[in-house]
mmCIF file as gemmi writes it, N, C-alpha and C atoms, coordinates in Angstrom:
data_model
loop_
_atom_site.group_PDB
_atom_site.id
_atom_site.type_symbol
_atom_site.label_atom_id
_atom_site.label_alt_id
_atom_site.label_comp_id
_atom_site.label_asym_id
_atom_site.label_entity_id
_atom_site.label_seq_id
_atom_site.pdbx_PDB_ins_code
_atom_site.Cartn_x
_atom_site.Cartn_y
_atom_site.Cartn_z
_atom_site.occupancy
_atom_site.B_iso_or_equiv
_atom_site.pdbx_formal_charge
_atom_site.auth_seq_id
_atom_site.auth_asym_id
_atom_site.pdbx_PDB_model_num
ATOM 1 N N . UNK Axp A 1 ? 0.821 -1.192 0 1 0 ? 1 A 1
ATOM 2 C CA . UNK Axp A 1 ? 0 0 0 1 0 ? 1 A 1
ATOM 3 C C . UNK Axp A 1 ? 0.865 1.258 0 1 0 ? 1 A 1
ATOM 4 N N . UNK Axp A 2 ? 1.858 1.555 0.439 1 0 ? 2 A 1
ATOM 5 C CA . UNK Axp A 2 ? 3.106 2.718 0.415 1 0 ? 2 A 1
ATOM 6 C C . UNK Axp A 2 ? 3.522 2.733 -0.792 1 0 ? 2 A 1
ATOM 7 N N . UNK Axp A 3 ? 3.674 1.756 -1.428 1 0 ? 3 A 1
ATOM 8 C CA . UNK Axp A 3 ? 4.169 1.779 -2.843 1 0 ? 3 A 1
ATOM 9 C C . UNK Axp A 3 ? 3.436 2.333 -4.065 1 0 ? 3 A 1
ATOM 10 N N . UNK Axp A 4 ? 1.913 2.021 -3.291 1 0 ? 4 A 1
ATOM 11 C CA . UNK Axp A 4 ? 0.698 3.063 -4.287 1 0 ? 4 A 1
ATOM 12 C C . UNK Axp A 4 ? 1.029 4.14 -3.67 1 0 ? 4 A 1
ATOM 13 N N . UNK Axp A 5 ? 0.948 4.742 -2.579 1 0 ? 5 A 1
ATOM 14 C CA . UNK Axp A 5 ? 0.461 6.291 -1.982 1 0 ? 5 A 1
ATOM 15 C C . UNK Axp A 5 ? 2.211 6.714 -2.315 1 0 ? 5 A 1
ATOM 16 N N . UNK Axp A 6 ? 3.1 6.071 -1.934 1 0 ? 6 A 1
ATOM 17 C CA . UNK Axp A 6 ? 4.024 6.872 -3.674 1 0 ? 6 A 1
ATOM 18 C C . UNK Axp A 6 ? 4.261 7.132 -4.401 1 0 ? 6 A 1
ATOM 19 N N . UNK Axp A 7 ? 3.629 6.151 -5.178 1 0 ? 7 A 1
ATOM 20 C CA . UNK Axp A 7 ? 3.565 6.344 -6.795 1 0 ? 7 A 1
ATOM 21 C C . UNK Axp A 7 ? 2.665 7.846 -6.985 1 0 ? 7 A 1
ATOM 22 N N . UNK Axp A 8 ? 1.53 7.919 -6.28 1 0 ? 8 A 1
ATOM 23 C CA . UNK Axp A 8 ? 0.117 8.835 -5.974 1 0 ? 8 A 1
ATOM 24 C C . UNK Axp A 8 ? 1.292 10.084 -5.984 1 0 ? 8 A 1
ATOM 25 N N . UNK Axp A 9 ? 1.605 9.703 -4.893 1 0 ? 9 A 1
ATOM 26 C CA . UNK Axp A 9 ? 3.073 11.329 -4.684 1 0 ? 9 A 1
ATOM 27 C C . UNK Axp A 9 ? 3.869 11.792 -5.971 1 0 ? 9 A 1
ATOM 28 N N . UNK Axp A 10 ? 4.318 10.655 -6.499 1 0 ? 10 A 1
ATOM 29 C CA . UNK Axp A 10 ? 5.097 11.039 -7.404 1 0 ? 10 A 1
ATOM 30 C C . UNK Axp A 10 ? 4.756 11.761 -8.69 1 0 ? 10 A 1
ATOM 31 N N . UNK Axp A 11 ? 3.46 10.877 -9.242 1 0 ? 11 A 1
ATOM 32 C CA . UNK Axp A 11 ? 2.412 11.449 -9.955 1 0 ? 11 A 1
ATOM 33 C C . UNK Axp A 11 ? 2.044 12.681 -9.909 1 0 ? 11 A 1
ATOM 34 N N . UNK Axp A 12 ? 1.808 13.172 -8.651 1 0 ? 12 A 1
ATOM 35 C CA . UNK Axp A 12 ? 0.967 14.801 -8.429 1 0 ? 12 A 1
ATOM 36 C C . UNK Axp A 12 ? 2.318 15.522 -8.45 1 0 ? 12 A 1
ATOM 37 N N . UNK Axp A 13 ? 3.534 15.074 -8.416 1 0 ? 13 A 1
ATOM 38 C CA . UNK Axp A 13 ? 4.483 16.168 -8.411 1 0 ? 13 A 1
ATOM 39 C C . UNK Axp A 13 ? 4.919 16.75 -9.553 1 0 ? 13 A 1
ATOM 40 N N . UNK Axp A 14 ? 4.908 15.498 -10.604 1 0 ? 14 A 1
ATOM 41 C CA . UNK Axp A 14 ? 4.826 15.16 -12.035 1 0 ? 14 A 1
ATOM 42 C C . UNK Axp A 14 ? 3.85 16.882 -12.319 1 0 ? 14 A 1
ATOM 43 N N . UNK Axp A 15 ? 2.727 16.253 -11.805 1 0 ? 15 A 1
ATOM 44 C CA . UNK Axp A 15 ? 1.81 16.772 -12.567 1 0 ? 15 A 1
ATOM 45 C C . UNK Axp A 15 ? 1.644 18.378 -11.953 1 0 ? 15 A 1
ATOM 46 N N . UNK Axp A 16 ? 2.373 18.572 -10.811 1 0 ? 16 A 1
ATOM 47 C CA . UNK Axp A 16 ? 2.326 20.118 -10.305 1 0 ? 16 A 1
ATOM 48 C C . UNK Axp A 16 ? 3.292 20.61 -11.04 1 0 ? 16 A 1
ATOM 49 N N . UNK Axp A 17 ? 4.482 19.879 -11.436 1 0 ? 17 A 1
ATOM 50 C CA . UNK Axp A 17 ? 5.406 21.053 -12.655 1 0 ? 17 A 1
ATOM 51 C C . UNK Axp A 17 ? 4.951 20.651 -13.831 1 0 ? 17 A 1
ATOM 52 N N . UNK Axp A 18 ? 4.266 20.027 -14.515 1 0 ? 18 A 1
ATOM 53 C CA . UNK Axp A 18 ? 3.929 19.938 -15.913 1 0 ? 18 A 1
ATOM 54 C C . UNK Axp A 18 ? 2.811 21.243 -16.429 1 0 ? 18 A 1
ATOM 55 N N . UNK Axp A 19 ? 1.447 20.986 -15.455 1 0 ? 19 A 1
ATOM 56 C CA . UNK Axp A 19 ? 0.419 21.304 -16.015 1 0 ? 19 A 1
ATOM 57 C C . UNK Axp A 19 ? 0.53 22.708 -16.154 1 0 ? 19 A 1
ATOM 58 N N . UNK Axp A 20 ? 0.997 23.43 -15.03 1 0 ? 20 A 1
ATOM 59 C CA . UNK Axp A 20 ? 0.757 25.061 -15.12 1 0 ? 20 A 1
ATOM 60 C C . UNK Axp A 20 ? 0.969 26.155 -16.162 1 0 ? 20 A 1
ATOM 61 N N . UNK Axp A 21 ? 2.353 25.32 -16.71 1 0 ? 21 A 1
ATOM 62 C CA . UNK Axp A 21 ? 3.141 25.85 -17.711 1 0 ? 21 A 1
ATOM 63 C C . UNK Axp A 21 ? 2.451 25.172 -19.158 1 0 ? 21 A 1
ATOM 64 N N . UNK Axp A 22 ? 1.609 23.876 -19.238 1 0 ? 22 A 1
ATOM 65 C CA . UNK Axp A 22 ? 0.556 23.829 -20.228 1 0 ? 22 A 1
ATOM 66 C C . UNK Axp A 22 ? -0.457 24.888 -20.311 1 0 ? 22 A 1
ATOM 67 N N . UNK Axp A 23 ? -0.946 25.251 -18.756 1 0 ? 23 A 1
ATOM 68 C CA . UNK Axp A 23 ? -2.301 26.233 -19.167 1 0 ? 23 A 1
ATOM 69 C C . UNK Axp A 23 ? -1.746 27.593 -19.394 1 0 ? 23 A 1
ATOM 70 N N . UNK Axp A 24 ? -0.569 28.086 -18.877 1 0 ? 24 A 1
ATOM 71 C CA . UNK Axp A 24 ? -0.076 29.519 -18.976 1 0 ? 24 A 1
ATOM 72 C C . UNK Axp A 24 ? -0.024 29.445 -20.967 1 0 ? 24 A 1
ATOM 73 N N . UNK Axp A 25 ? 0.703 28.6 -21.087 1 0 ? 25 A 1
ATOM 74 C CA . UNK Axp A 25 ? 0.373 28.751 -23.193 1 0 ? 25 A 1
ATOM 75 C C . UNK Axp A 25 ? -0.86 28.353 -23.418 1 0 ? 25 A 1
ATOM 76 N N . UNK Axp A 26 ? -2.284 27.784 -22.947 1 0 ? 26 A 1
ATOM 77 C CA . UNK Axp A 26 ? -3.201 27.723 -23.242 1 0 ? 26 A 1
ATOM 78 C C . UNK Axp A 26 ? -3.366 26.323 -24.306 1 0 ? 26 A 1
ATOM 79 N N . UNK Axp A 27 ? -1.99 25.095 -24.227 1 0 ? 27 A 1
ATOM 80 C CA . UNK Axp A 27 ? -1.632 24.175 -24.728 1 0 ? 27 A 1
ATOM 81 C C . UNK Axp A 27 ? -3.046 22.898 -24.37 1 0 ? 27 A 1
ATOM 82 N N . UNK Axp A 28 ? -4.927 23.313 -24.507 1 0 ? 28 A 1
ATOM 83 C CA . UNK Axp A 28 ? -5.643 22.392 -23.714 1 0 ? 28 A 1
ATOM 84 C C . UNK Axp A 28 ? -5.19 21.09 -24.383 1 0 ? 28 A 1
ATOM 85 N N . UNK Axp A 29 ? -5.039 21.488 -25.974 1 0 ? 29 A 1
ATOM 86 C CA . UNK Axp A 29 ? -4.833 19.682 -26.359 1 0 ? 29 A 1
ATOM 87 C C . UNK Axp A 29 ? -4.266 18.298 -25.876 1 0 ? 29 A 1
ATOM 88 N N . UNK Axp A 30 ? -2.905 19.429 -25.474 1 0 ? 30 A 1
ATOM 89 C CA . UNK Axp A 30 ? -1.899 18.742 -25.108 1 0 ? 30 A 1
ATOM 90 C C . UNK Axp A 30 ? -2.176 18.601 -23.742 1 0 ? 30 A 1
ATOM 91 N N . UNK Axp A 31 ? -2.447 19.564 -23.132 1 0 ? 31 A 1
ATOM 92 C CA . UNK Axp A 31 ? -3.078 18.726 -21.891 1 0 ? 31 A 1
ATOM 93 C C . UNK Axp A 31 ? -3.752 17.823 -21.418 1 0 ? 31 A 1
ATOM 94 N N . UNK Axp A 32 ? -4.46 17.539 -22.327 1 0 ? 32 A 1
ATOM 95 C CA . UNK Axp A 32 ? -5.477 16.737 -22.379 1 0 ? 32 A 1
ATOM 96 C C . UNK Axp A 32 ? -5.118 15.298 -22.64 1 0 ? 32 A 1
ATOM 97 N N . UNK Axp A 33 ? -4.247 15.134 -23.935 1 0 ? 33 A 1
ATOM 98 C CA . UNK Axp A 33 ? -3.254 14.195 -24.401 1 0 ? 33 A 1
ATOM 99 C C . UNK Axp A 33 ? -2.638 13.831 -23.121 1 0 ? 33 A 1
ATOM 100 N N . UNK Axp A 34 ? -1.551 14.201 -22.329 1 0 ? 34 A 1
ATOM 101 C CA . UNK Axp A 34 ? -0.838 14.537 -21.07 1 0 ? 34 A 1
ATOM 102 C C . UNK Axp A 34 ? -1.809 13.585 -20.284 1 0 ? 34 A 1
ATOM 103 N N . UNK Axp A 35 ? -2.761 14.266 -19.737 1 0 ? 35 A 1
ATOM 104 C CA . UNK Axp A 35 ? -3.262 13.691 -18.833 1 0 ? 35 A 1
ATOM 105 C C . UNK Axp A 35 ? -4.171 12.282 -18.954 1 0 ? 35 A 1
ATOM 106 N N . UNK Axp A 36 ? -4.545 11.843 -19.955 1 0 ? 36 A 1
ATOM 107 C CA . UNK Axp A 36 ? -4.908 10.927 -20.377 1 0 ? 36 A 1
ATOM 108 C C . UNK Axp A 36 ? -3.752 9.737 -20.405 1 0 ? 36 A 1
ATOM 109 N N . UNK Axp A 37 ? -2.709 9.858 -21.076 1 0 ? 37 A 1
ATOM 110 C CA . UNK Axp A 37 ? -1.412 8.806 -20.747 1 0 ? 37 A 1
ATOM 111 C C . UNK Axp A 37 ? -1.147 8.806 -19.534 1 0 ? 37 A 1
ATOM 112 N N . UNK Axp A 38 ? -0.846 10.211 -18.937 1 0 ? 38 A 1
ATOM 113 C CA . UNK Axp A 38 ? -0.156 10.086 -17.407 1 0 ? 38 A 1
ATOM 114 C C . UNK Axp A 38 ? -1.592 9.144 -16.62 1 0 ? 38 A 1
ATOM 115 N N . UNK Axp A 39 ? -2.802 8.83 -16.739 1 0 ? 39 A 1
ATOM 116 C CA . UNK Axp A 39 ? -3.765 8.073 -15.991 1 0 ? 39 A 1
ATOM 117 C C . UNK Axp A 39 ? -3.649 6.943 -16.453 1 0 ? 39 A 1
ATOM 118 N N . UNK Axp A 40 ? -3.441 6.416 -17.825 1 0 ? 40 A 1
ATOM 119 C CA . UNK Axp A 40 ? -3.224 5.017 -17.879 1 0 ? 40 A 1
ATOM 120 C C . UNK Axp A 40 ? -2.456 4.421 -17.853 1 0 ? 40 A 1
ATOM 121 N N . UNK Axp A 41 ? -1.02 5.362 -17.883 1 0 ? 41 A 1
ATOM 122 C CA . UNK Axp A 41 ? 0.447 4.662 -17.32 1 0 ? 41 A 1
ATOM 123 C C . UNK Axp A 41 ? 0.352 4.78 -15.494 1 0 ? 41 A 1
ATOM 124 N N . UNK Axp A 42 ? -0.591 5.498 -14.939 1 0 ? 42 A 1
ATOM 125 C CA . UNK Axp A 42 ? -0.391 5.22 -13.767 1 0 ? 42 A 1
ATOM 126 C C . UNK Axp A 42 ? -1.519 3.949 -13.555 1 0 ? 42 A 1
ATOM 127 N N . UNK Axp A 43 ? -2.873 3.616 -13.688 1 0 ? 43 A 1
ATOM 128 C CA . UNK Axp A 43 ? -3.591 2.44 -13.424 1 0 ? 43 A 1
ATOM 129 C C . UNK Axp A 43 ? -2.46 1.221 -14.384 1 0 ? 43 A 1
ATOM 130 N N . UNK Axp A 44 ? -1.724 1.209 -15.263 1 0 ? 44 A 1
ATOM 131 C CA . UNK Axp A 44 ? -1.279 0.511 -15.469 1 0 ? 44 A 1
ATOM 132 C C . UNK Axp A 44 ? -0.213 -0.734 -14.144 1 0 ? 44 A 1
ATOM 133 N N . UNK Axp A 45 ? 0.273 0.941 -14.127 1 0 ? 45 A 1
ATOM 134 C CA . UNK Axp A 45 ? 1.644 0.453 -12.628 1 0 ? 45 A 1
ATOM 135 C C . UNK Axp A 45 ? 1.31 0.423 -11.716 1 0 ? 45 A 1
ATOM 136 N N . UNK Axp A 46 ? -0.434 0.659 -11.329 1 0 ? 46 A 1
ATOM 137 C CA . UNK Axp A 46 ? -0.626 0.389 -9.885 1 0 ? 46 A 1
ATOM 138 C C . UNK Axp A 46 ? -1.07 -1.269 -10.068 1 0 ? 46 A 1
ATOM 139 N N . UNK Axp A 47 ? -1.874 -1.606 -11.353 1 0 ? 47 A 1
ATOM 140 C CA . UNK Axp A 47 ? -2.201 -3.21 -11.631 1 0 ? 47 A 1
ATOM 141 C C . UNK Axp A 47 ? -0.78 -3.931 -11.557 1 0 ? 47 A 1
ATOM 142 N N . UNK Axp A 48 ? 0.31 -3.252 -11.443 1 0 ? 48 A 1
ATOM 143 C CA . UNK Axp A 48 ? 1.477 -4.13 -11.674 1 0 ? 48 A 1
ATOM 144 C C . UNK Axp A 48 ? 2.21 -4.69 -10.366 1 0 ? 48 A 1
ATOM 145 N N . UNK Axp A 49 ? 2.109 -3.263 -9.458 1 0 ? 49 A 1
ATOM 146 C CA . UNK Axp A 49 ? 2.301 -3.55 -8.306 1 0 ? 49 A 1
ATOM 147 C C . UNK Axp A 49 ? 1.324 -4.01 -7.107 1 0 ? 49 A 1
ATOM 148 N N . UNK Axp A 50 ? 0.059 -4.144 -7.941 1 0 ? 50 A 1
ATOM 149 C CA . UNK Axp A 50 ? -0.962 -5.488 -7.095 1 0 ? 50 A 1
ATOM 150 C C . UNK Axp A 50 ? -1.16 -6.483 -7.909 1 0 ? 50 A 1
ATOM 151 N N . UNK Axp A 51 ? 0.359 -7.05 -8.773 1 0 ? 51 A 1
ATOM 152 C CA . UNK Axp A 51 ? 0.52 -8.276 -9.451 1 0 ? 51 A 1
ATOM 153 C C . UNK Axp A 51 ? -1.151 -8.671 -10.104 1 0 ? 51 A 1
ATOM 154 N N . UNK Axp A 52 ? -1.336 -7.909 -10.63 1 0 ? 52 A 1
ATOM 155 C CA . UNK Axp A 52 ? -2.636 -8.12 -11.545 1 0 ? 52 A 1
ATOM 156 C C . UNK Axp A 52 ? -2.461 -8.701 -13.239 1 0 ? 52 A 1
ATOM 157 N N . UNK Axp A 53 ? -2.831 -9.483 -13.574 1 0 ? 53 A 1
ATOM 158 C CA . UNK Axp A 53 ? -2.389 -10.117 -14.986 1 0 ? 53 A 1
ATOM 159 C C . UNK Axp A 53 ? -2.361 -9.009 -16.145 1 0 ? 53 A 1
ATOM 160 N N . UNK Axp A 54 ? -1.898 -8.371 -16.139 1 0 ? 54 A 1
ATOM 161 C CA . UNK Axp A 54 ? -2.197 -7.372 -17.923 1 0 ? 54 A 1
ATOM 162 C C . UNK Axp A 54 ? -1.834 -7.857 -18.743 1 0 ? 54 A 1
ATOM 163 N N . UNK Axp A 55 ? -2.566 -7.874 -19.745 1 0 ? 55 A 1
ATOM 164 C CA . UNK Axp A 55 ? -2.58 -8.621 -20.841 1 0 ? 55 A 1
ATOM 165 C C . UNK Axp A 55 ? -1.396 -8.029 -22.278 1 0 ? 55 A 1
ATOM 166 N N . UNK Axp A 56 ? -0.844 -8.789 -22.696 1 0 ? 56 A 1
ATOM 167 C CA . UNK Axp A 56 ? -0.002 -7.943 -23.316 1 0 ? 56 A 1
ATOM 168 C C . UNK Axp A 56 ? -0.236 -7.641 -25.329 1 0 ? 56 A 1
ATOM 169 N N . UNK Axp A 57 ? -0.637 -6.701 -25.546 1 0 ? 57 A 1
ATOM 170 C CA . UNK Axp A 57 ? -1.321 -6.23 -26.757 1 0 ? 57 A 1
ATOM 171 C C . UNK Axp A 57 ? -0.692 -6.573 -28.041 1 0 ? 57 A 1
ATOM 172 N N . UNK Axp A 58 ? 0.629 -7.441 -27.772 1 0 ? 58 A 1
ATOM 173 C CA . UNK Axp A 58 ? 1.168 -8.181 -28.88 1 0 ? 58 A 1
ATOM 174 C C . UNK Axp A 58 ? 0.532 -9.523 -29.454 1 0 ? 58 A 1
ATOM 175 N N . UNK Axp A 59 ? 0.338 -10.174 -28.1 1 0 ? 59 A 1
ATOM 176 C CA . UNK Axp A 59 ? -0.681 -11.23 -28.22 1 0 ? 59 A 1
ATOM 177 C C . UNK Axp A 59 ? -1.701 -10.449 -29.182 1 0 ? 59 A 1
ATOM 178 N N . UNK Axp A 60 ? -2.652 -9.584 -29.241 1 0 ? 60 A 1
ATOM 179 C CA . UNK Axp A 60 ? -3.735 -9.672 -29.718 1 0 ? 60 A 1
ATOM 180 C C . UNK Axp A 60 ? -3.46 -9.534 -31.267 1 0 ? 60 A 1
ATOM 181 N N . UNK Axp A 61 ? -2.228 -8.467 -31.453 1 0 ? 61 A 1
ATOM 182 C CA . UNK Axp A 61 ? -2.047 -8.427 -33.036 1 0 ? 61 A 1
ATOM 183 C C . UNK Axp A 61 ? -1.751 -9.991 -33.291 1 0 ? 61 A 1
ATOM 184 N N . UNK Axp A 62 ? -0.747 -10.464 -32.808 1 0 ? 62 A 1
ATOM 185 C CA . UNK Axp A 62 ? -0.863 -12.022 -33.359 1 0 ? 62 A 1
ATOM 186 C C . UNK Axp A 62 ? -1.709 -12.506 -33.37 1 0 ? 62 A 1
ATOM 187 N N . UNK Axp A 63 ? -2.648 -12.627 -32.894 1 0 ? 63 A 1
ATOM 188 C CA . UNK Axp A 63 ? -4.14 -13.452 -33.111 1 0 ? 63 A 1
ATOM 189 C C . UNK Axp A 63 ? -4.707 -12.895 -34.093 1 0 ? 63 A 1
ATOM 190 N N . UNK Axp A 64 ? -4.735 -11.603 -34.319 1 0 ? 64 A 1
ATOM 191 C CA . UNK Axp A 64 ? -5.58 -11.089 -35.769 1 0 ? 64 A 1
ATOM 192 C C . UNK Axp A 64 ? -4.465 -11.349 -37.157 1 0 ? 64 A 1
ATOM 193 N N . UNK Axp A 65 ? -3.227 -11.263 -37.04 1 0 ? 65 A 1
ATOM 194 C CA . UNK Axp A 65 ? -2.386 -11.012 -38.383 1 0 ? 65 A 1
ATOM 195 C C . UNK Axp A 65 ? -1.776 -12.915 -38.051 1 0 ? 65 A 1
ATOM 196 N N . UNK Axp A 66 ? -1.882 -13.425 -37.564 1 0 ? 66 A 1
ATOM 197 C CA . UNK Axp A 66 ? -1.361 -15.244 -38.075 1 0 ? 66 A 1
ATOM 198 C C . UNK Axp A 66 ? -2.417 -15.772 -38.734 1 0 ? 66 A 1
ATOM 199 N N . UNK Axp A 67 ? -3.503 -15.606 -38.959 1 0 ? 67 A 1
ATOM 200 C CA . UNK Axp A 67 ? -4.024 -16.259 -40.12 1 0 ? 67 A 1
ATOM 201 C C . UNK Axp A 67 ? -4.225 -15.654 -41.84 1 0 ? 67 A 1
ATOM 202 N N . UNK Axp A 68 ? -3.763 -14.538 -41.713 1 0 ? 68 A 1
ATOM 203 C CA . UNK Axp A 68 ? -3.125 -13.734 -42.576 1 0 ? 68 A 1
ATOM 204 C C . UNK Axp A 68 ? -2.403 -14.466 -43.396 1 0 ? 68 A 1
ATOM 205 N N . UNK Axp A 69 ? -0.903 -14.829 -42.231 1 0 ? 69 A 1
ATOM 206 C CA . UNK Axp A 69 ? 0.318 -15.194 -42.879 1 0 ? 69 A 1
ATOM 207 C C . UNK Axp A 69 ? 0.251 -16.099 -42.929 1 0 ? 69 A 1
ATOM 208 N N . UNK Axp A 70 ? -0.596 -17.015 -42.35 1 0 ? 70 A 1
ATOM 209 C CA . UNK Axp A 70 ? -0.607 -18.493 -43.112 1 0 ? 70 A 1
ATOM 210 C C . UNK Axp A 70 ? -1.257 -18.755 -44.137 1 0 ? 70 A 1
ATOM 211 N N . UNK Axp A 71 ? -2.199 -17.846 -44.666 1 0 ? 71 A 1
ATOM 212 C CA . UNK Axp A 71 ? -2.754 -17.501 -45.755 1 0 ? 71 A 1
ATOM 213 C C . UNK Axp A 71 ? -1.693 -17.058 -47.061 1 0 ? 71 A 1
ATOM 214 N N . UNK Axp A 72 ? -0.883 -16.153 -46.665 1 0 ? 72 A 1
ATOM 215 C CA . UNK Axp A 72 ? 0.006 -15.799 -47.907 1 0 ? 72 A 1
ATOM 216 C C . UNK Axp A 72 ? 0.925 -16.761 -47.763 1 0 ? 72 A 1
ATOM 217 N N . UNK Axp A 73 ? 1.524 -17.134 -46.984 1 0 ? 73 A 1
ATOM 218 C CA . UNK Axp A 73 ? 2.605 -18.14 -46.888 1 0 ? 73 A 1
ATOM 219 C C . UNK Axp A 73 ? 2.508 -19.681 -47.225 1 0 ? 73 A 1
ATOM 220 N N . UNK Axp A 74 ? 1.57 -20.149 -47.182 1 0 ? 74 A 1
ATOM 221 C CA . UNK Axp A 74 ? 1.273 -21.211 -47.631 1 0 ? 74 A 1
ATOM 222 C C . UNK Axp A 74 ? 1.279 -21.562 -49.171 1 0 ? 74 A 1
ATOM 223 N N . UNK Axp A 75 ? 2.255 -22.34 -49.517 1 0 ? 75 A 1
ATOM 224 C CA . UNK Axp A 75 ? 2.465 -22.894 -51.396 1 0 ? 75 A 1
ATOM 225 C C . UNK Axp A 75 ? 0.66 -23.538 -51.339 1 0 ? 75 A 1
């Protein structure tokens, strides 16, 4: 549980020198962009450090593109 409410820390510190200097240029896109990764790289690493299975998104292209290539590859 310390290892989340650090990560939590580390995150908001992240995000107290990033954002201000986004809204002072009026950068919302990118903020927006910003904060959207910075939330799913953090639920990512909190599933990691409560050893939660994530699934890894290579698997899925291989499941859609191997019957592809056994399609072209096959004499």
């Amino acid at each position: 549980m310390t290892r989340i409410a650090g990560l939590i820390i580390v995150i908001l510190l992240i995000a107290l020198v990033q954002v201000p200097g986004m809204l002072r240029k009026k950068m919302i896109k990118d903020l927006a962009a910003y904060s959207v990764l910075l939330l799913f790289g953090t639920a990512l690493f909190i599933g990691q450090i409560l050893h939660l299975k994530i699934p890894n998104p290579v698997d899925f292209i291989i499941y859609l593109f191997e019957p592809l290539g056994k399609i072209i590859f096959t004499p």
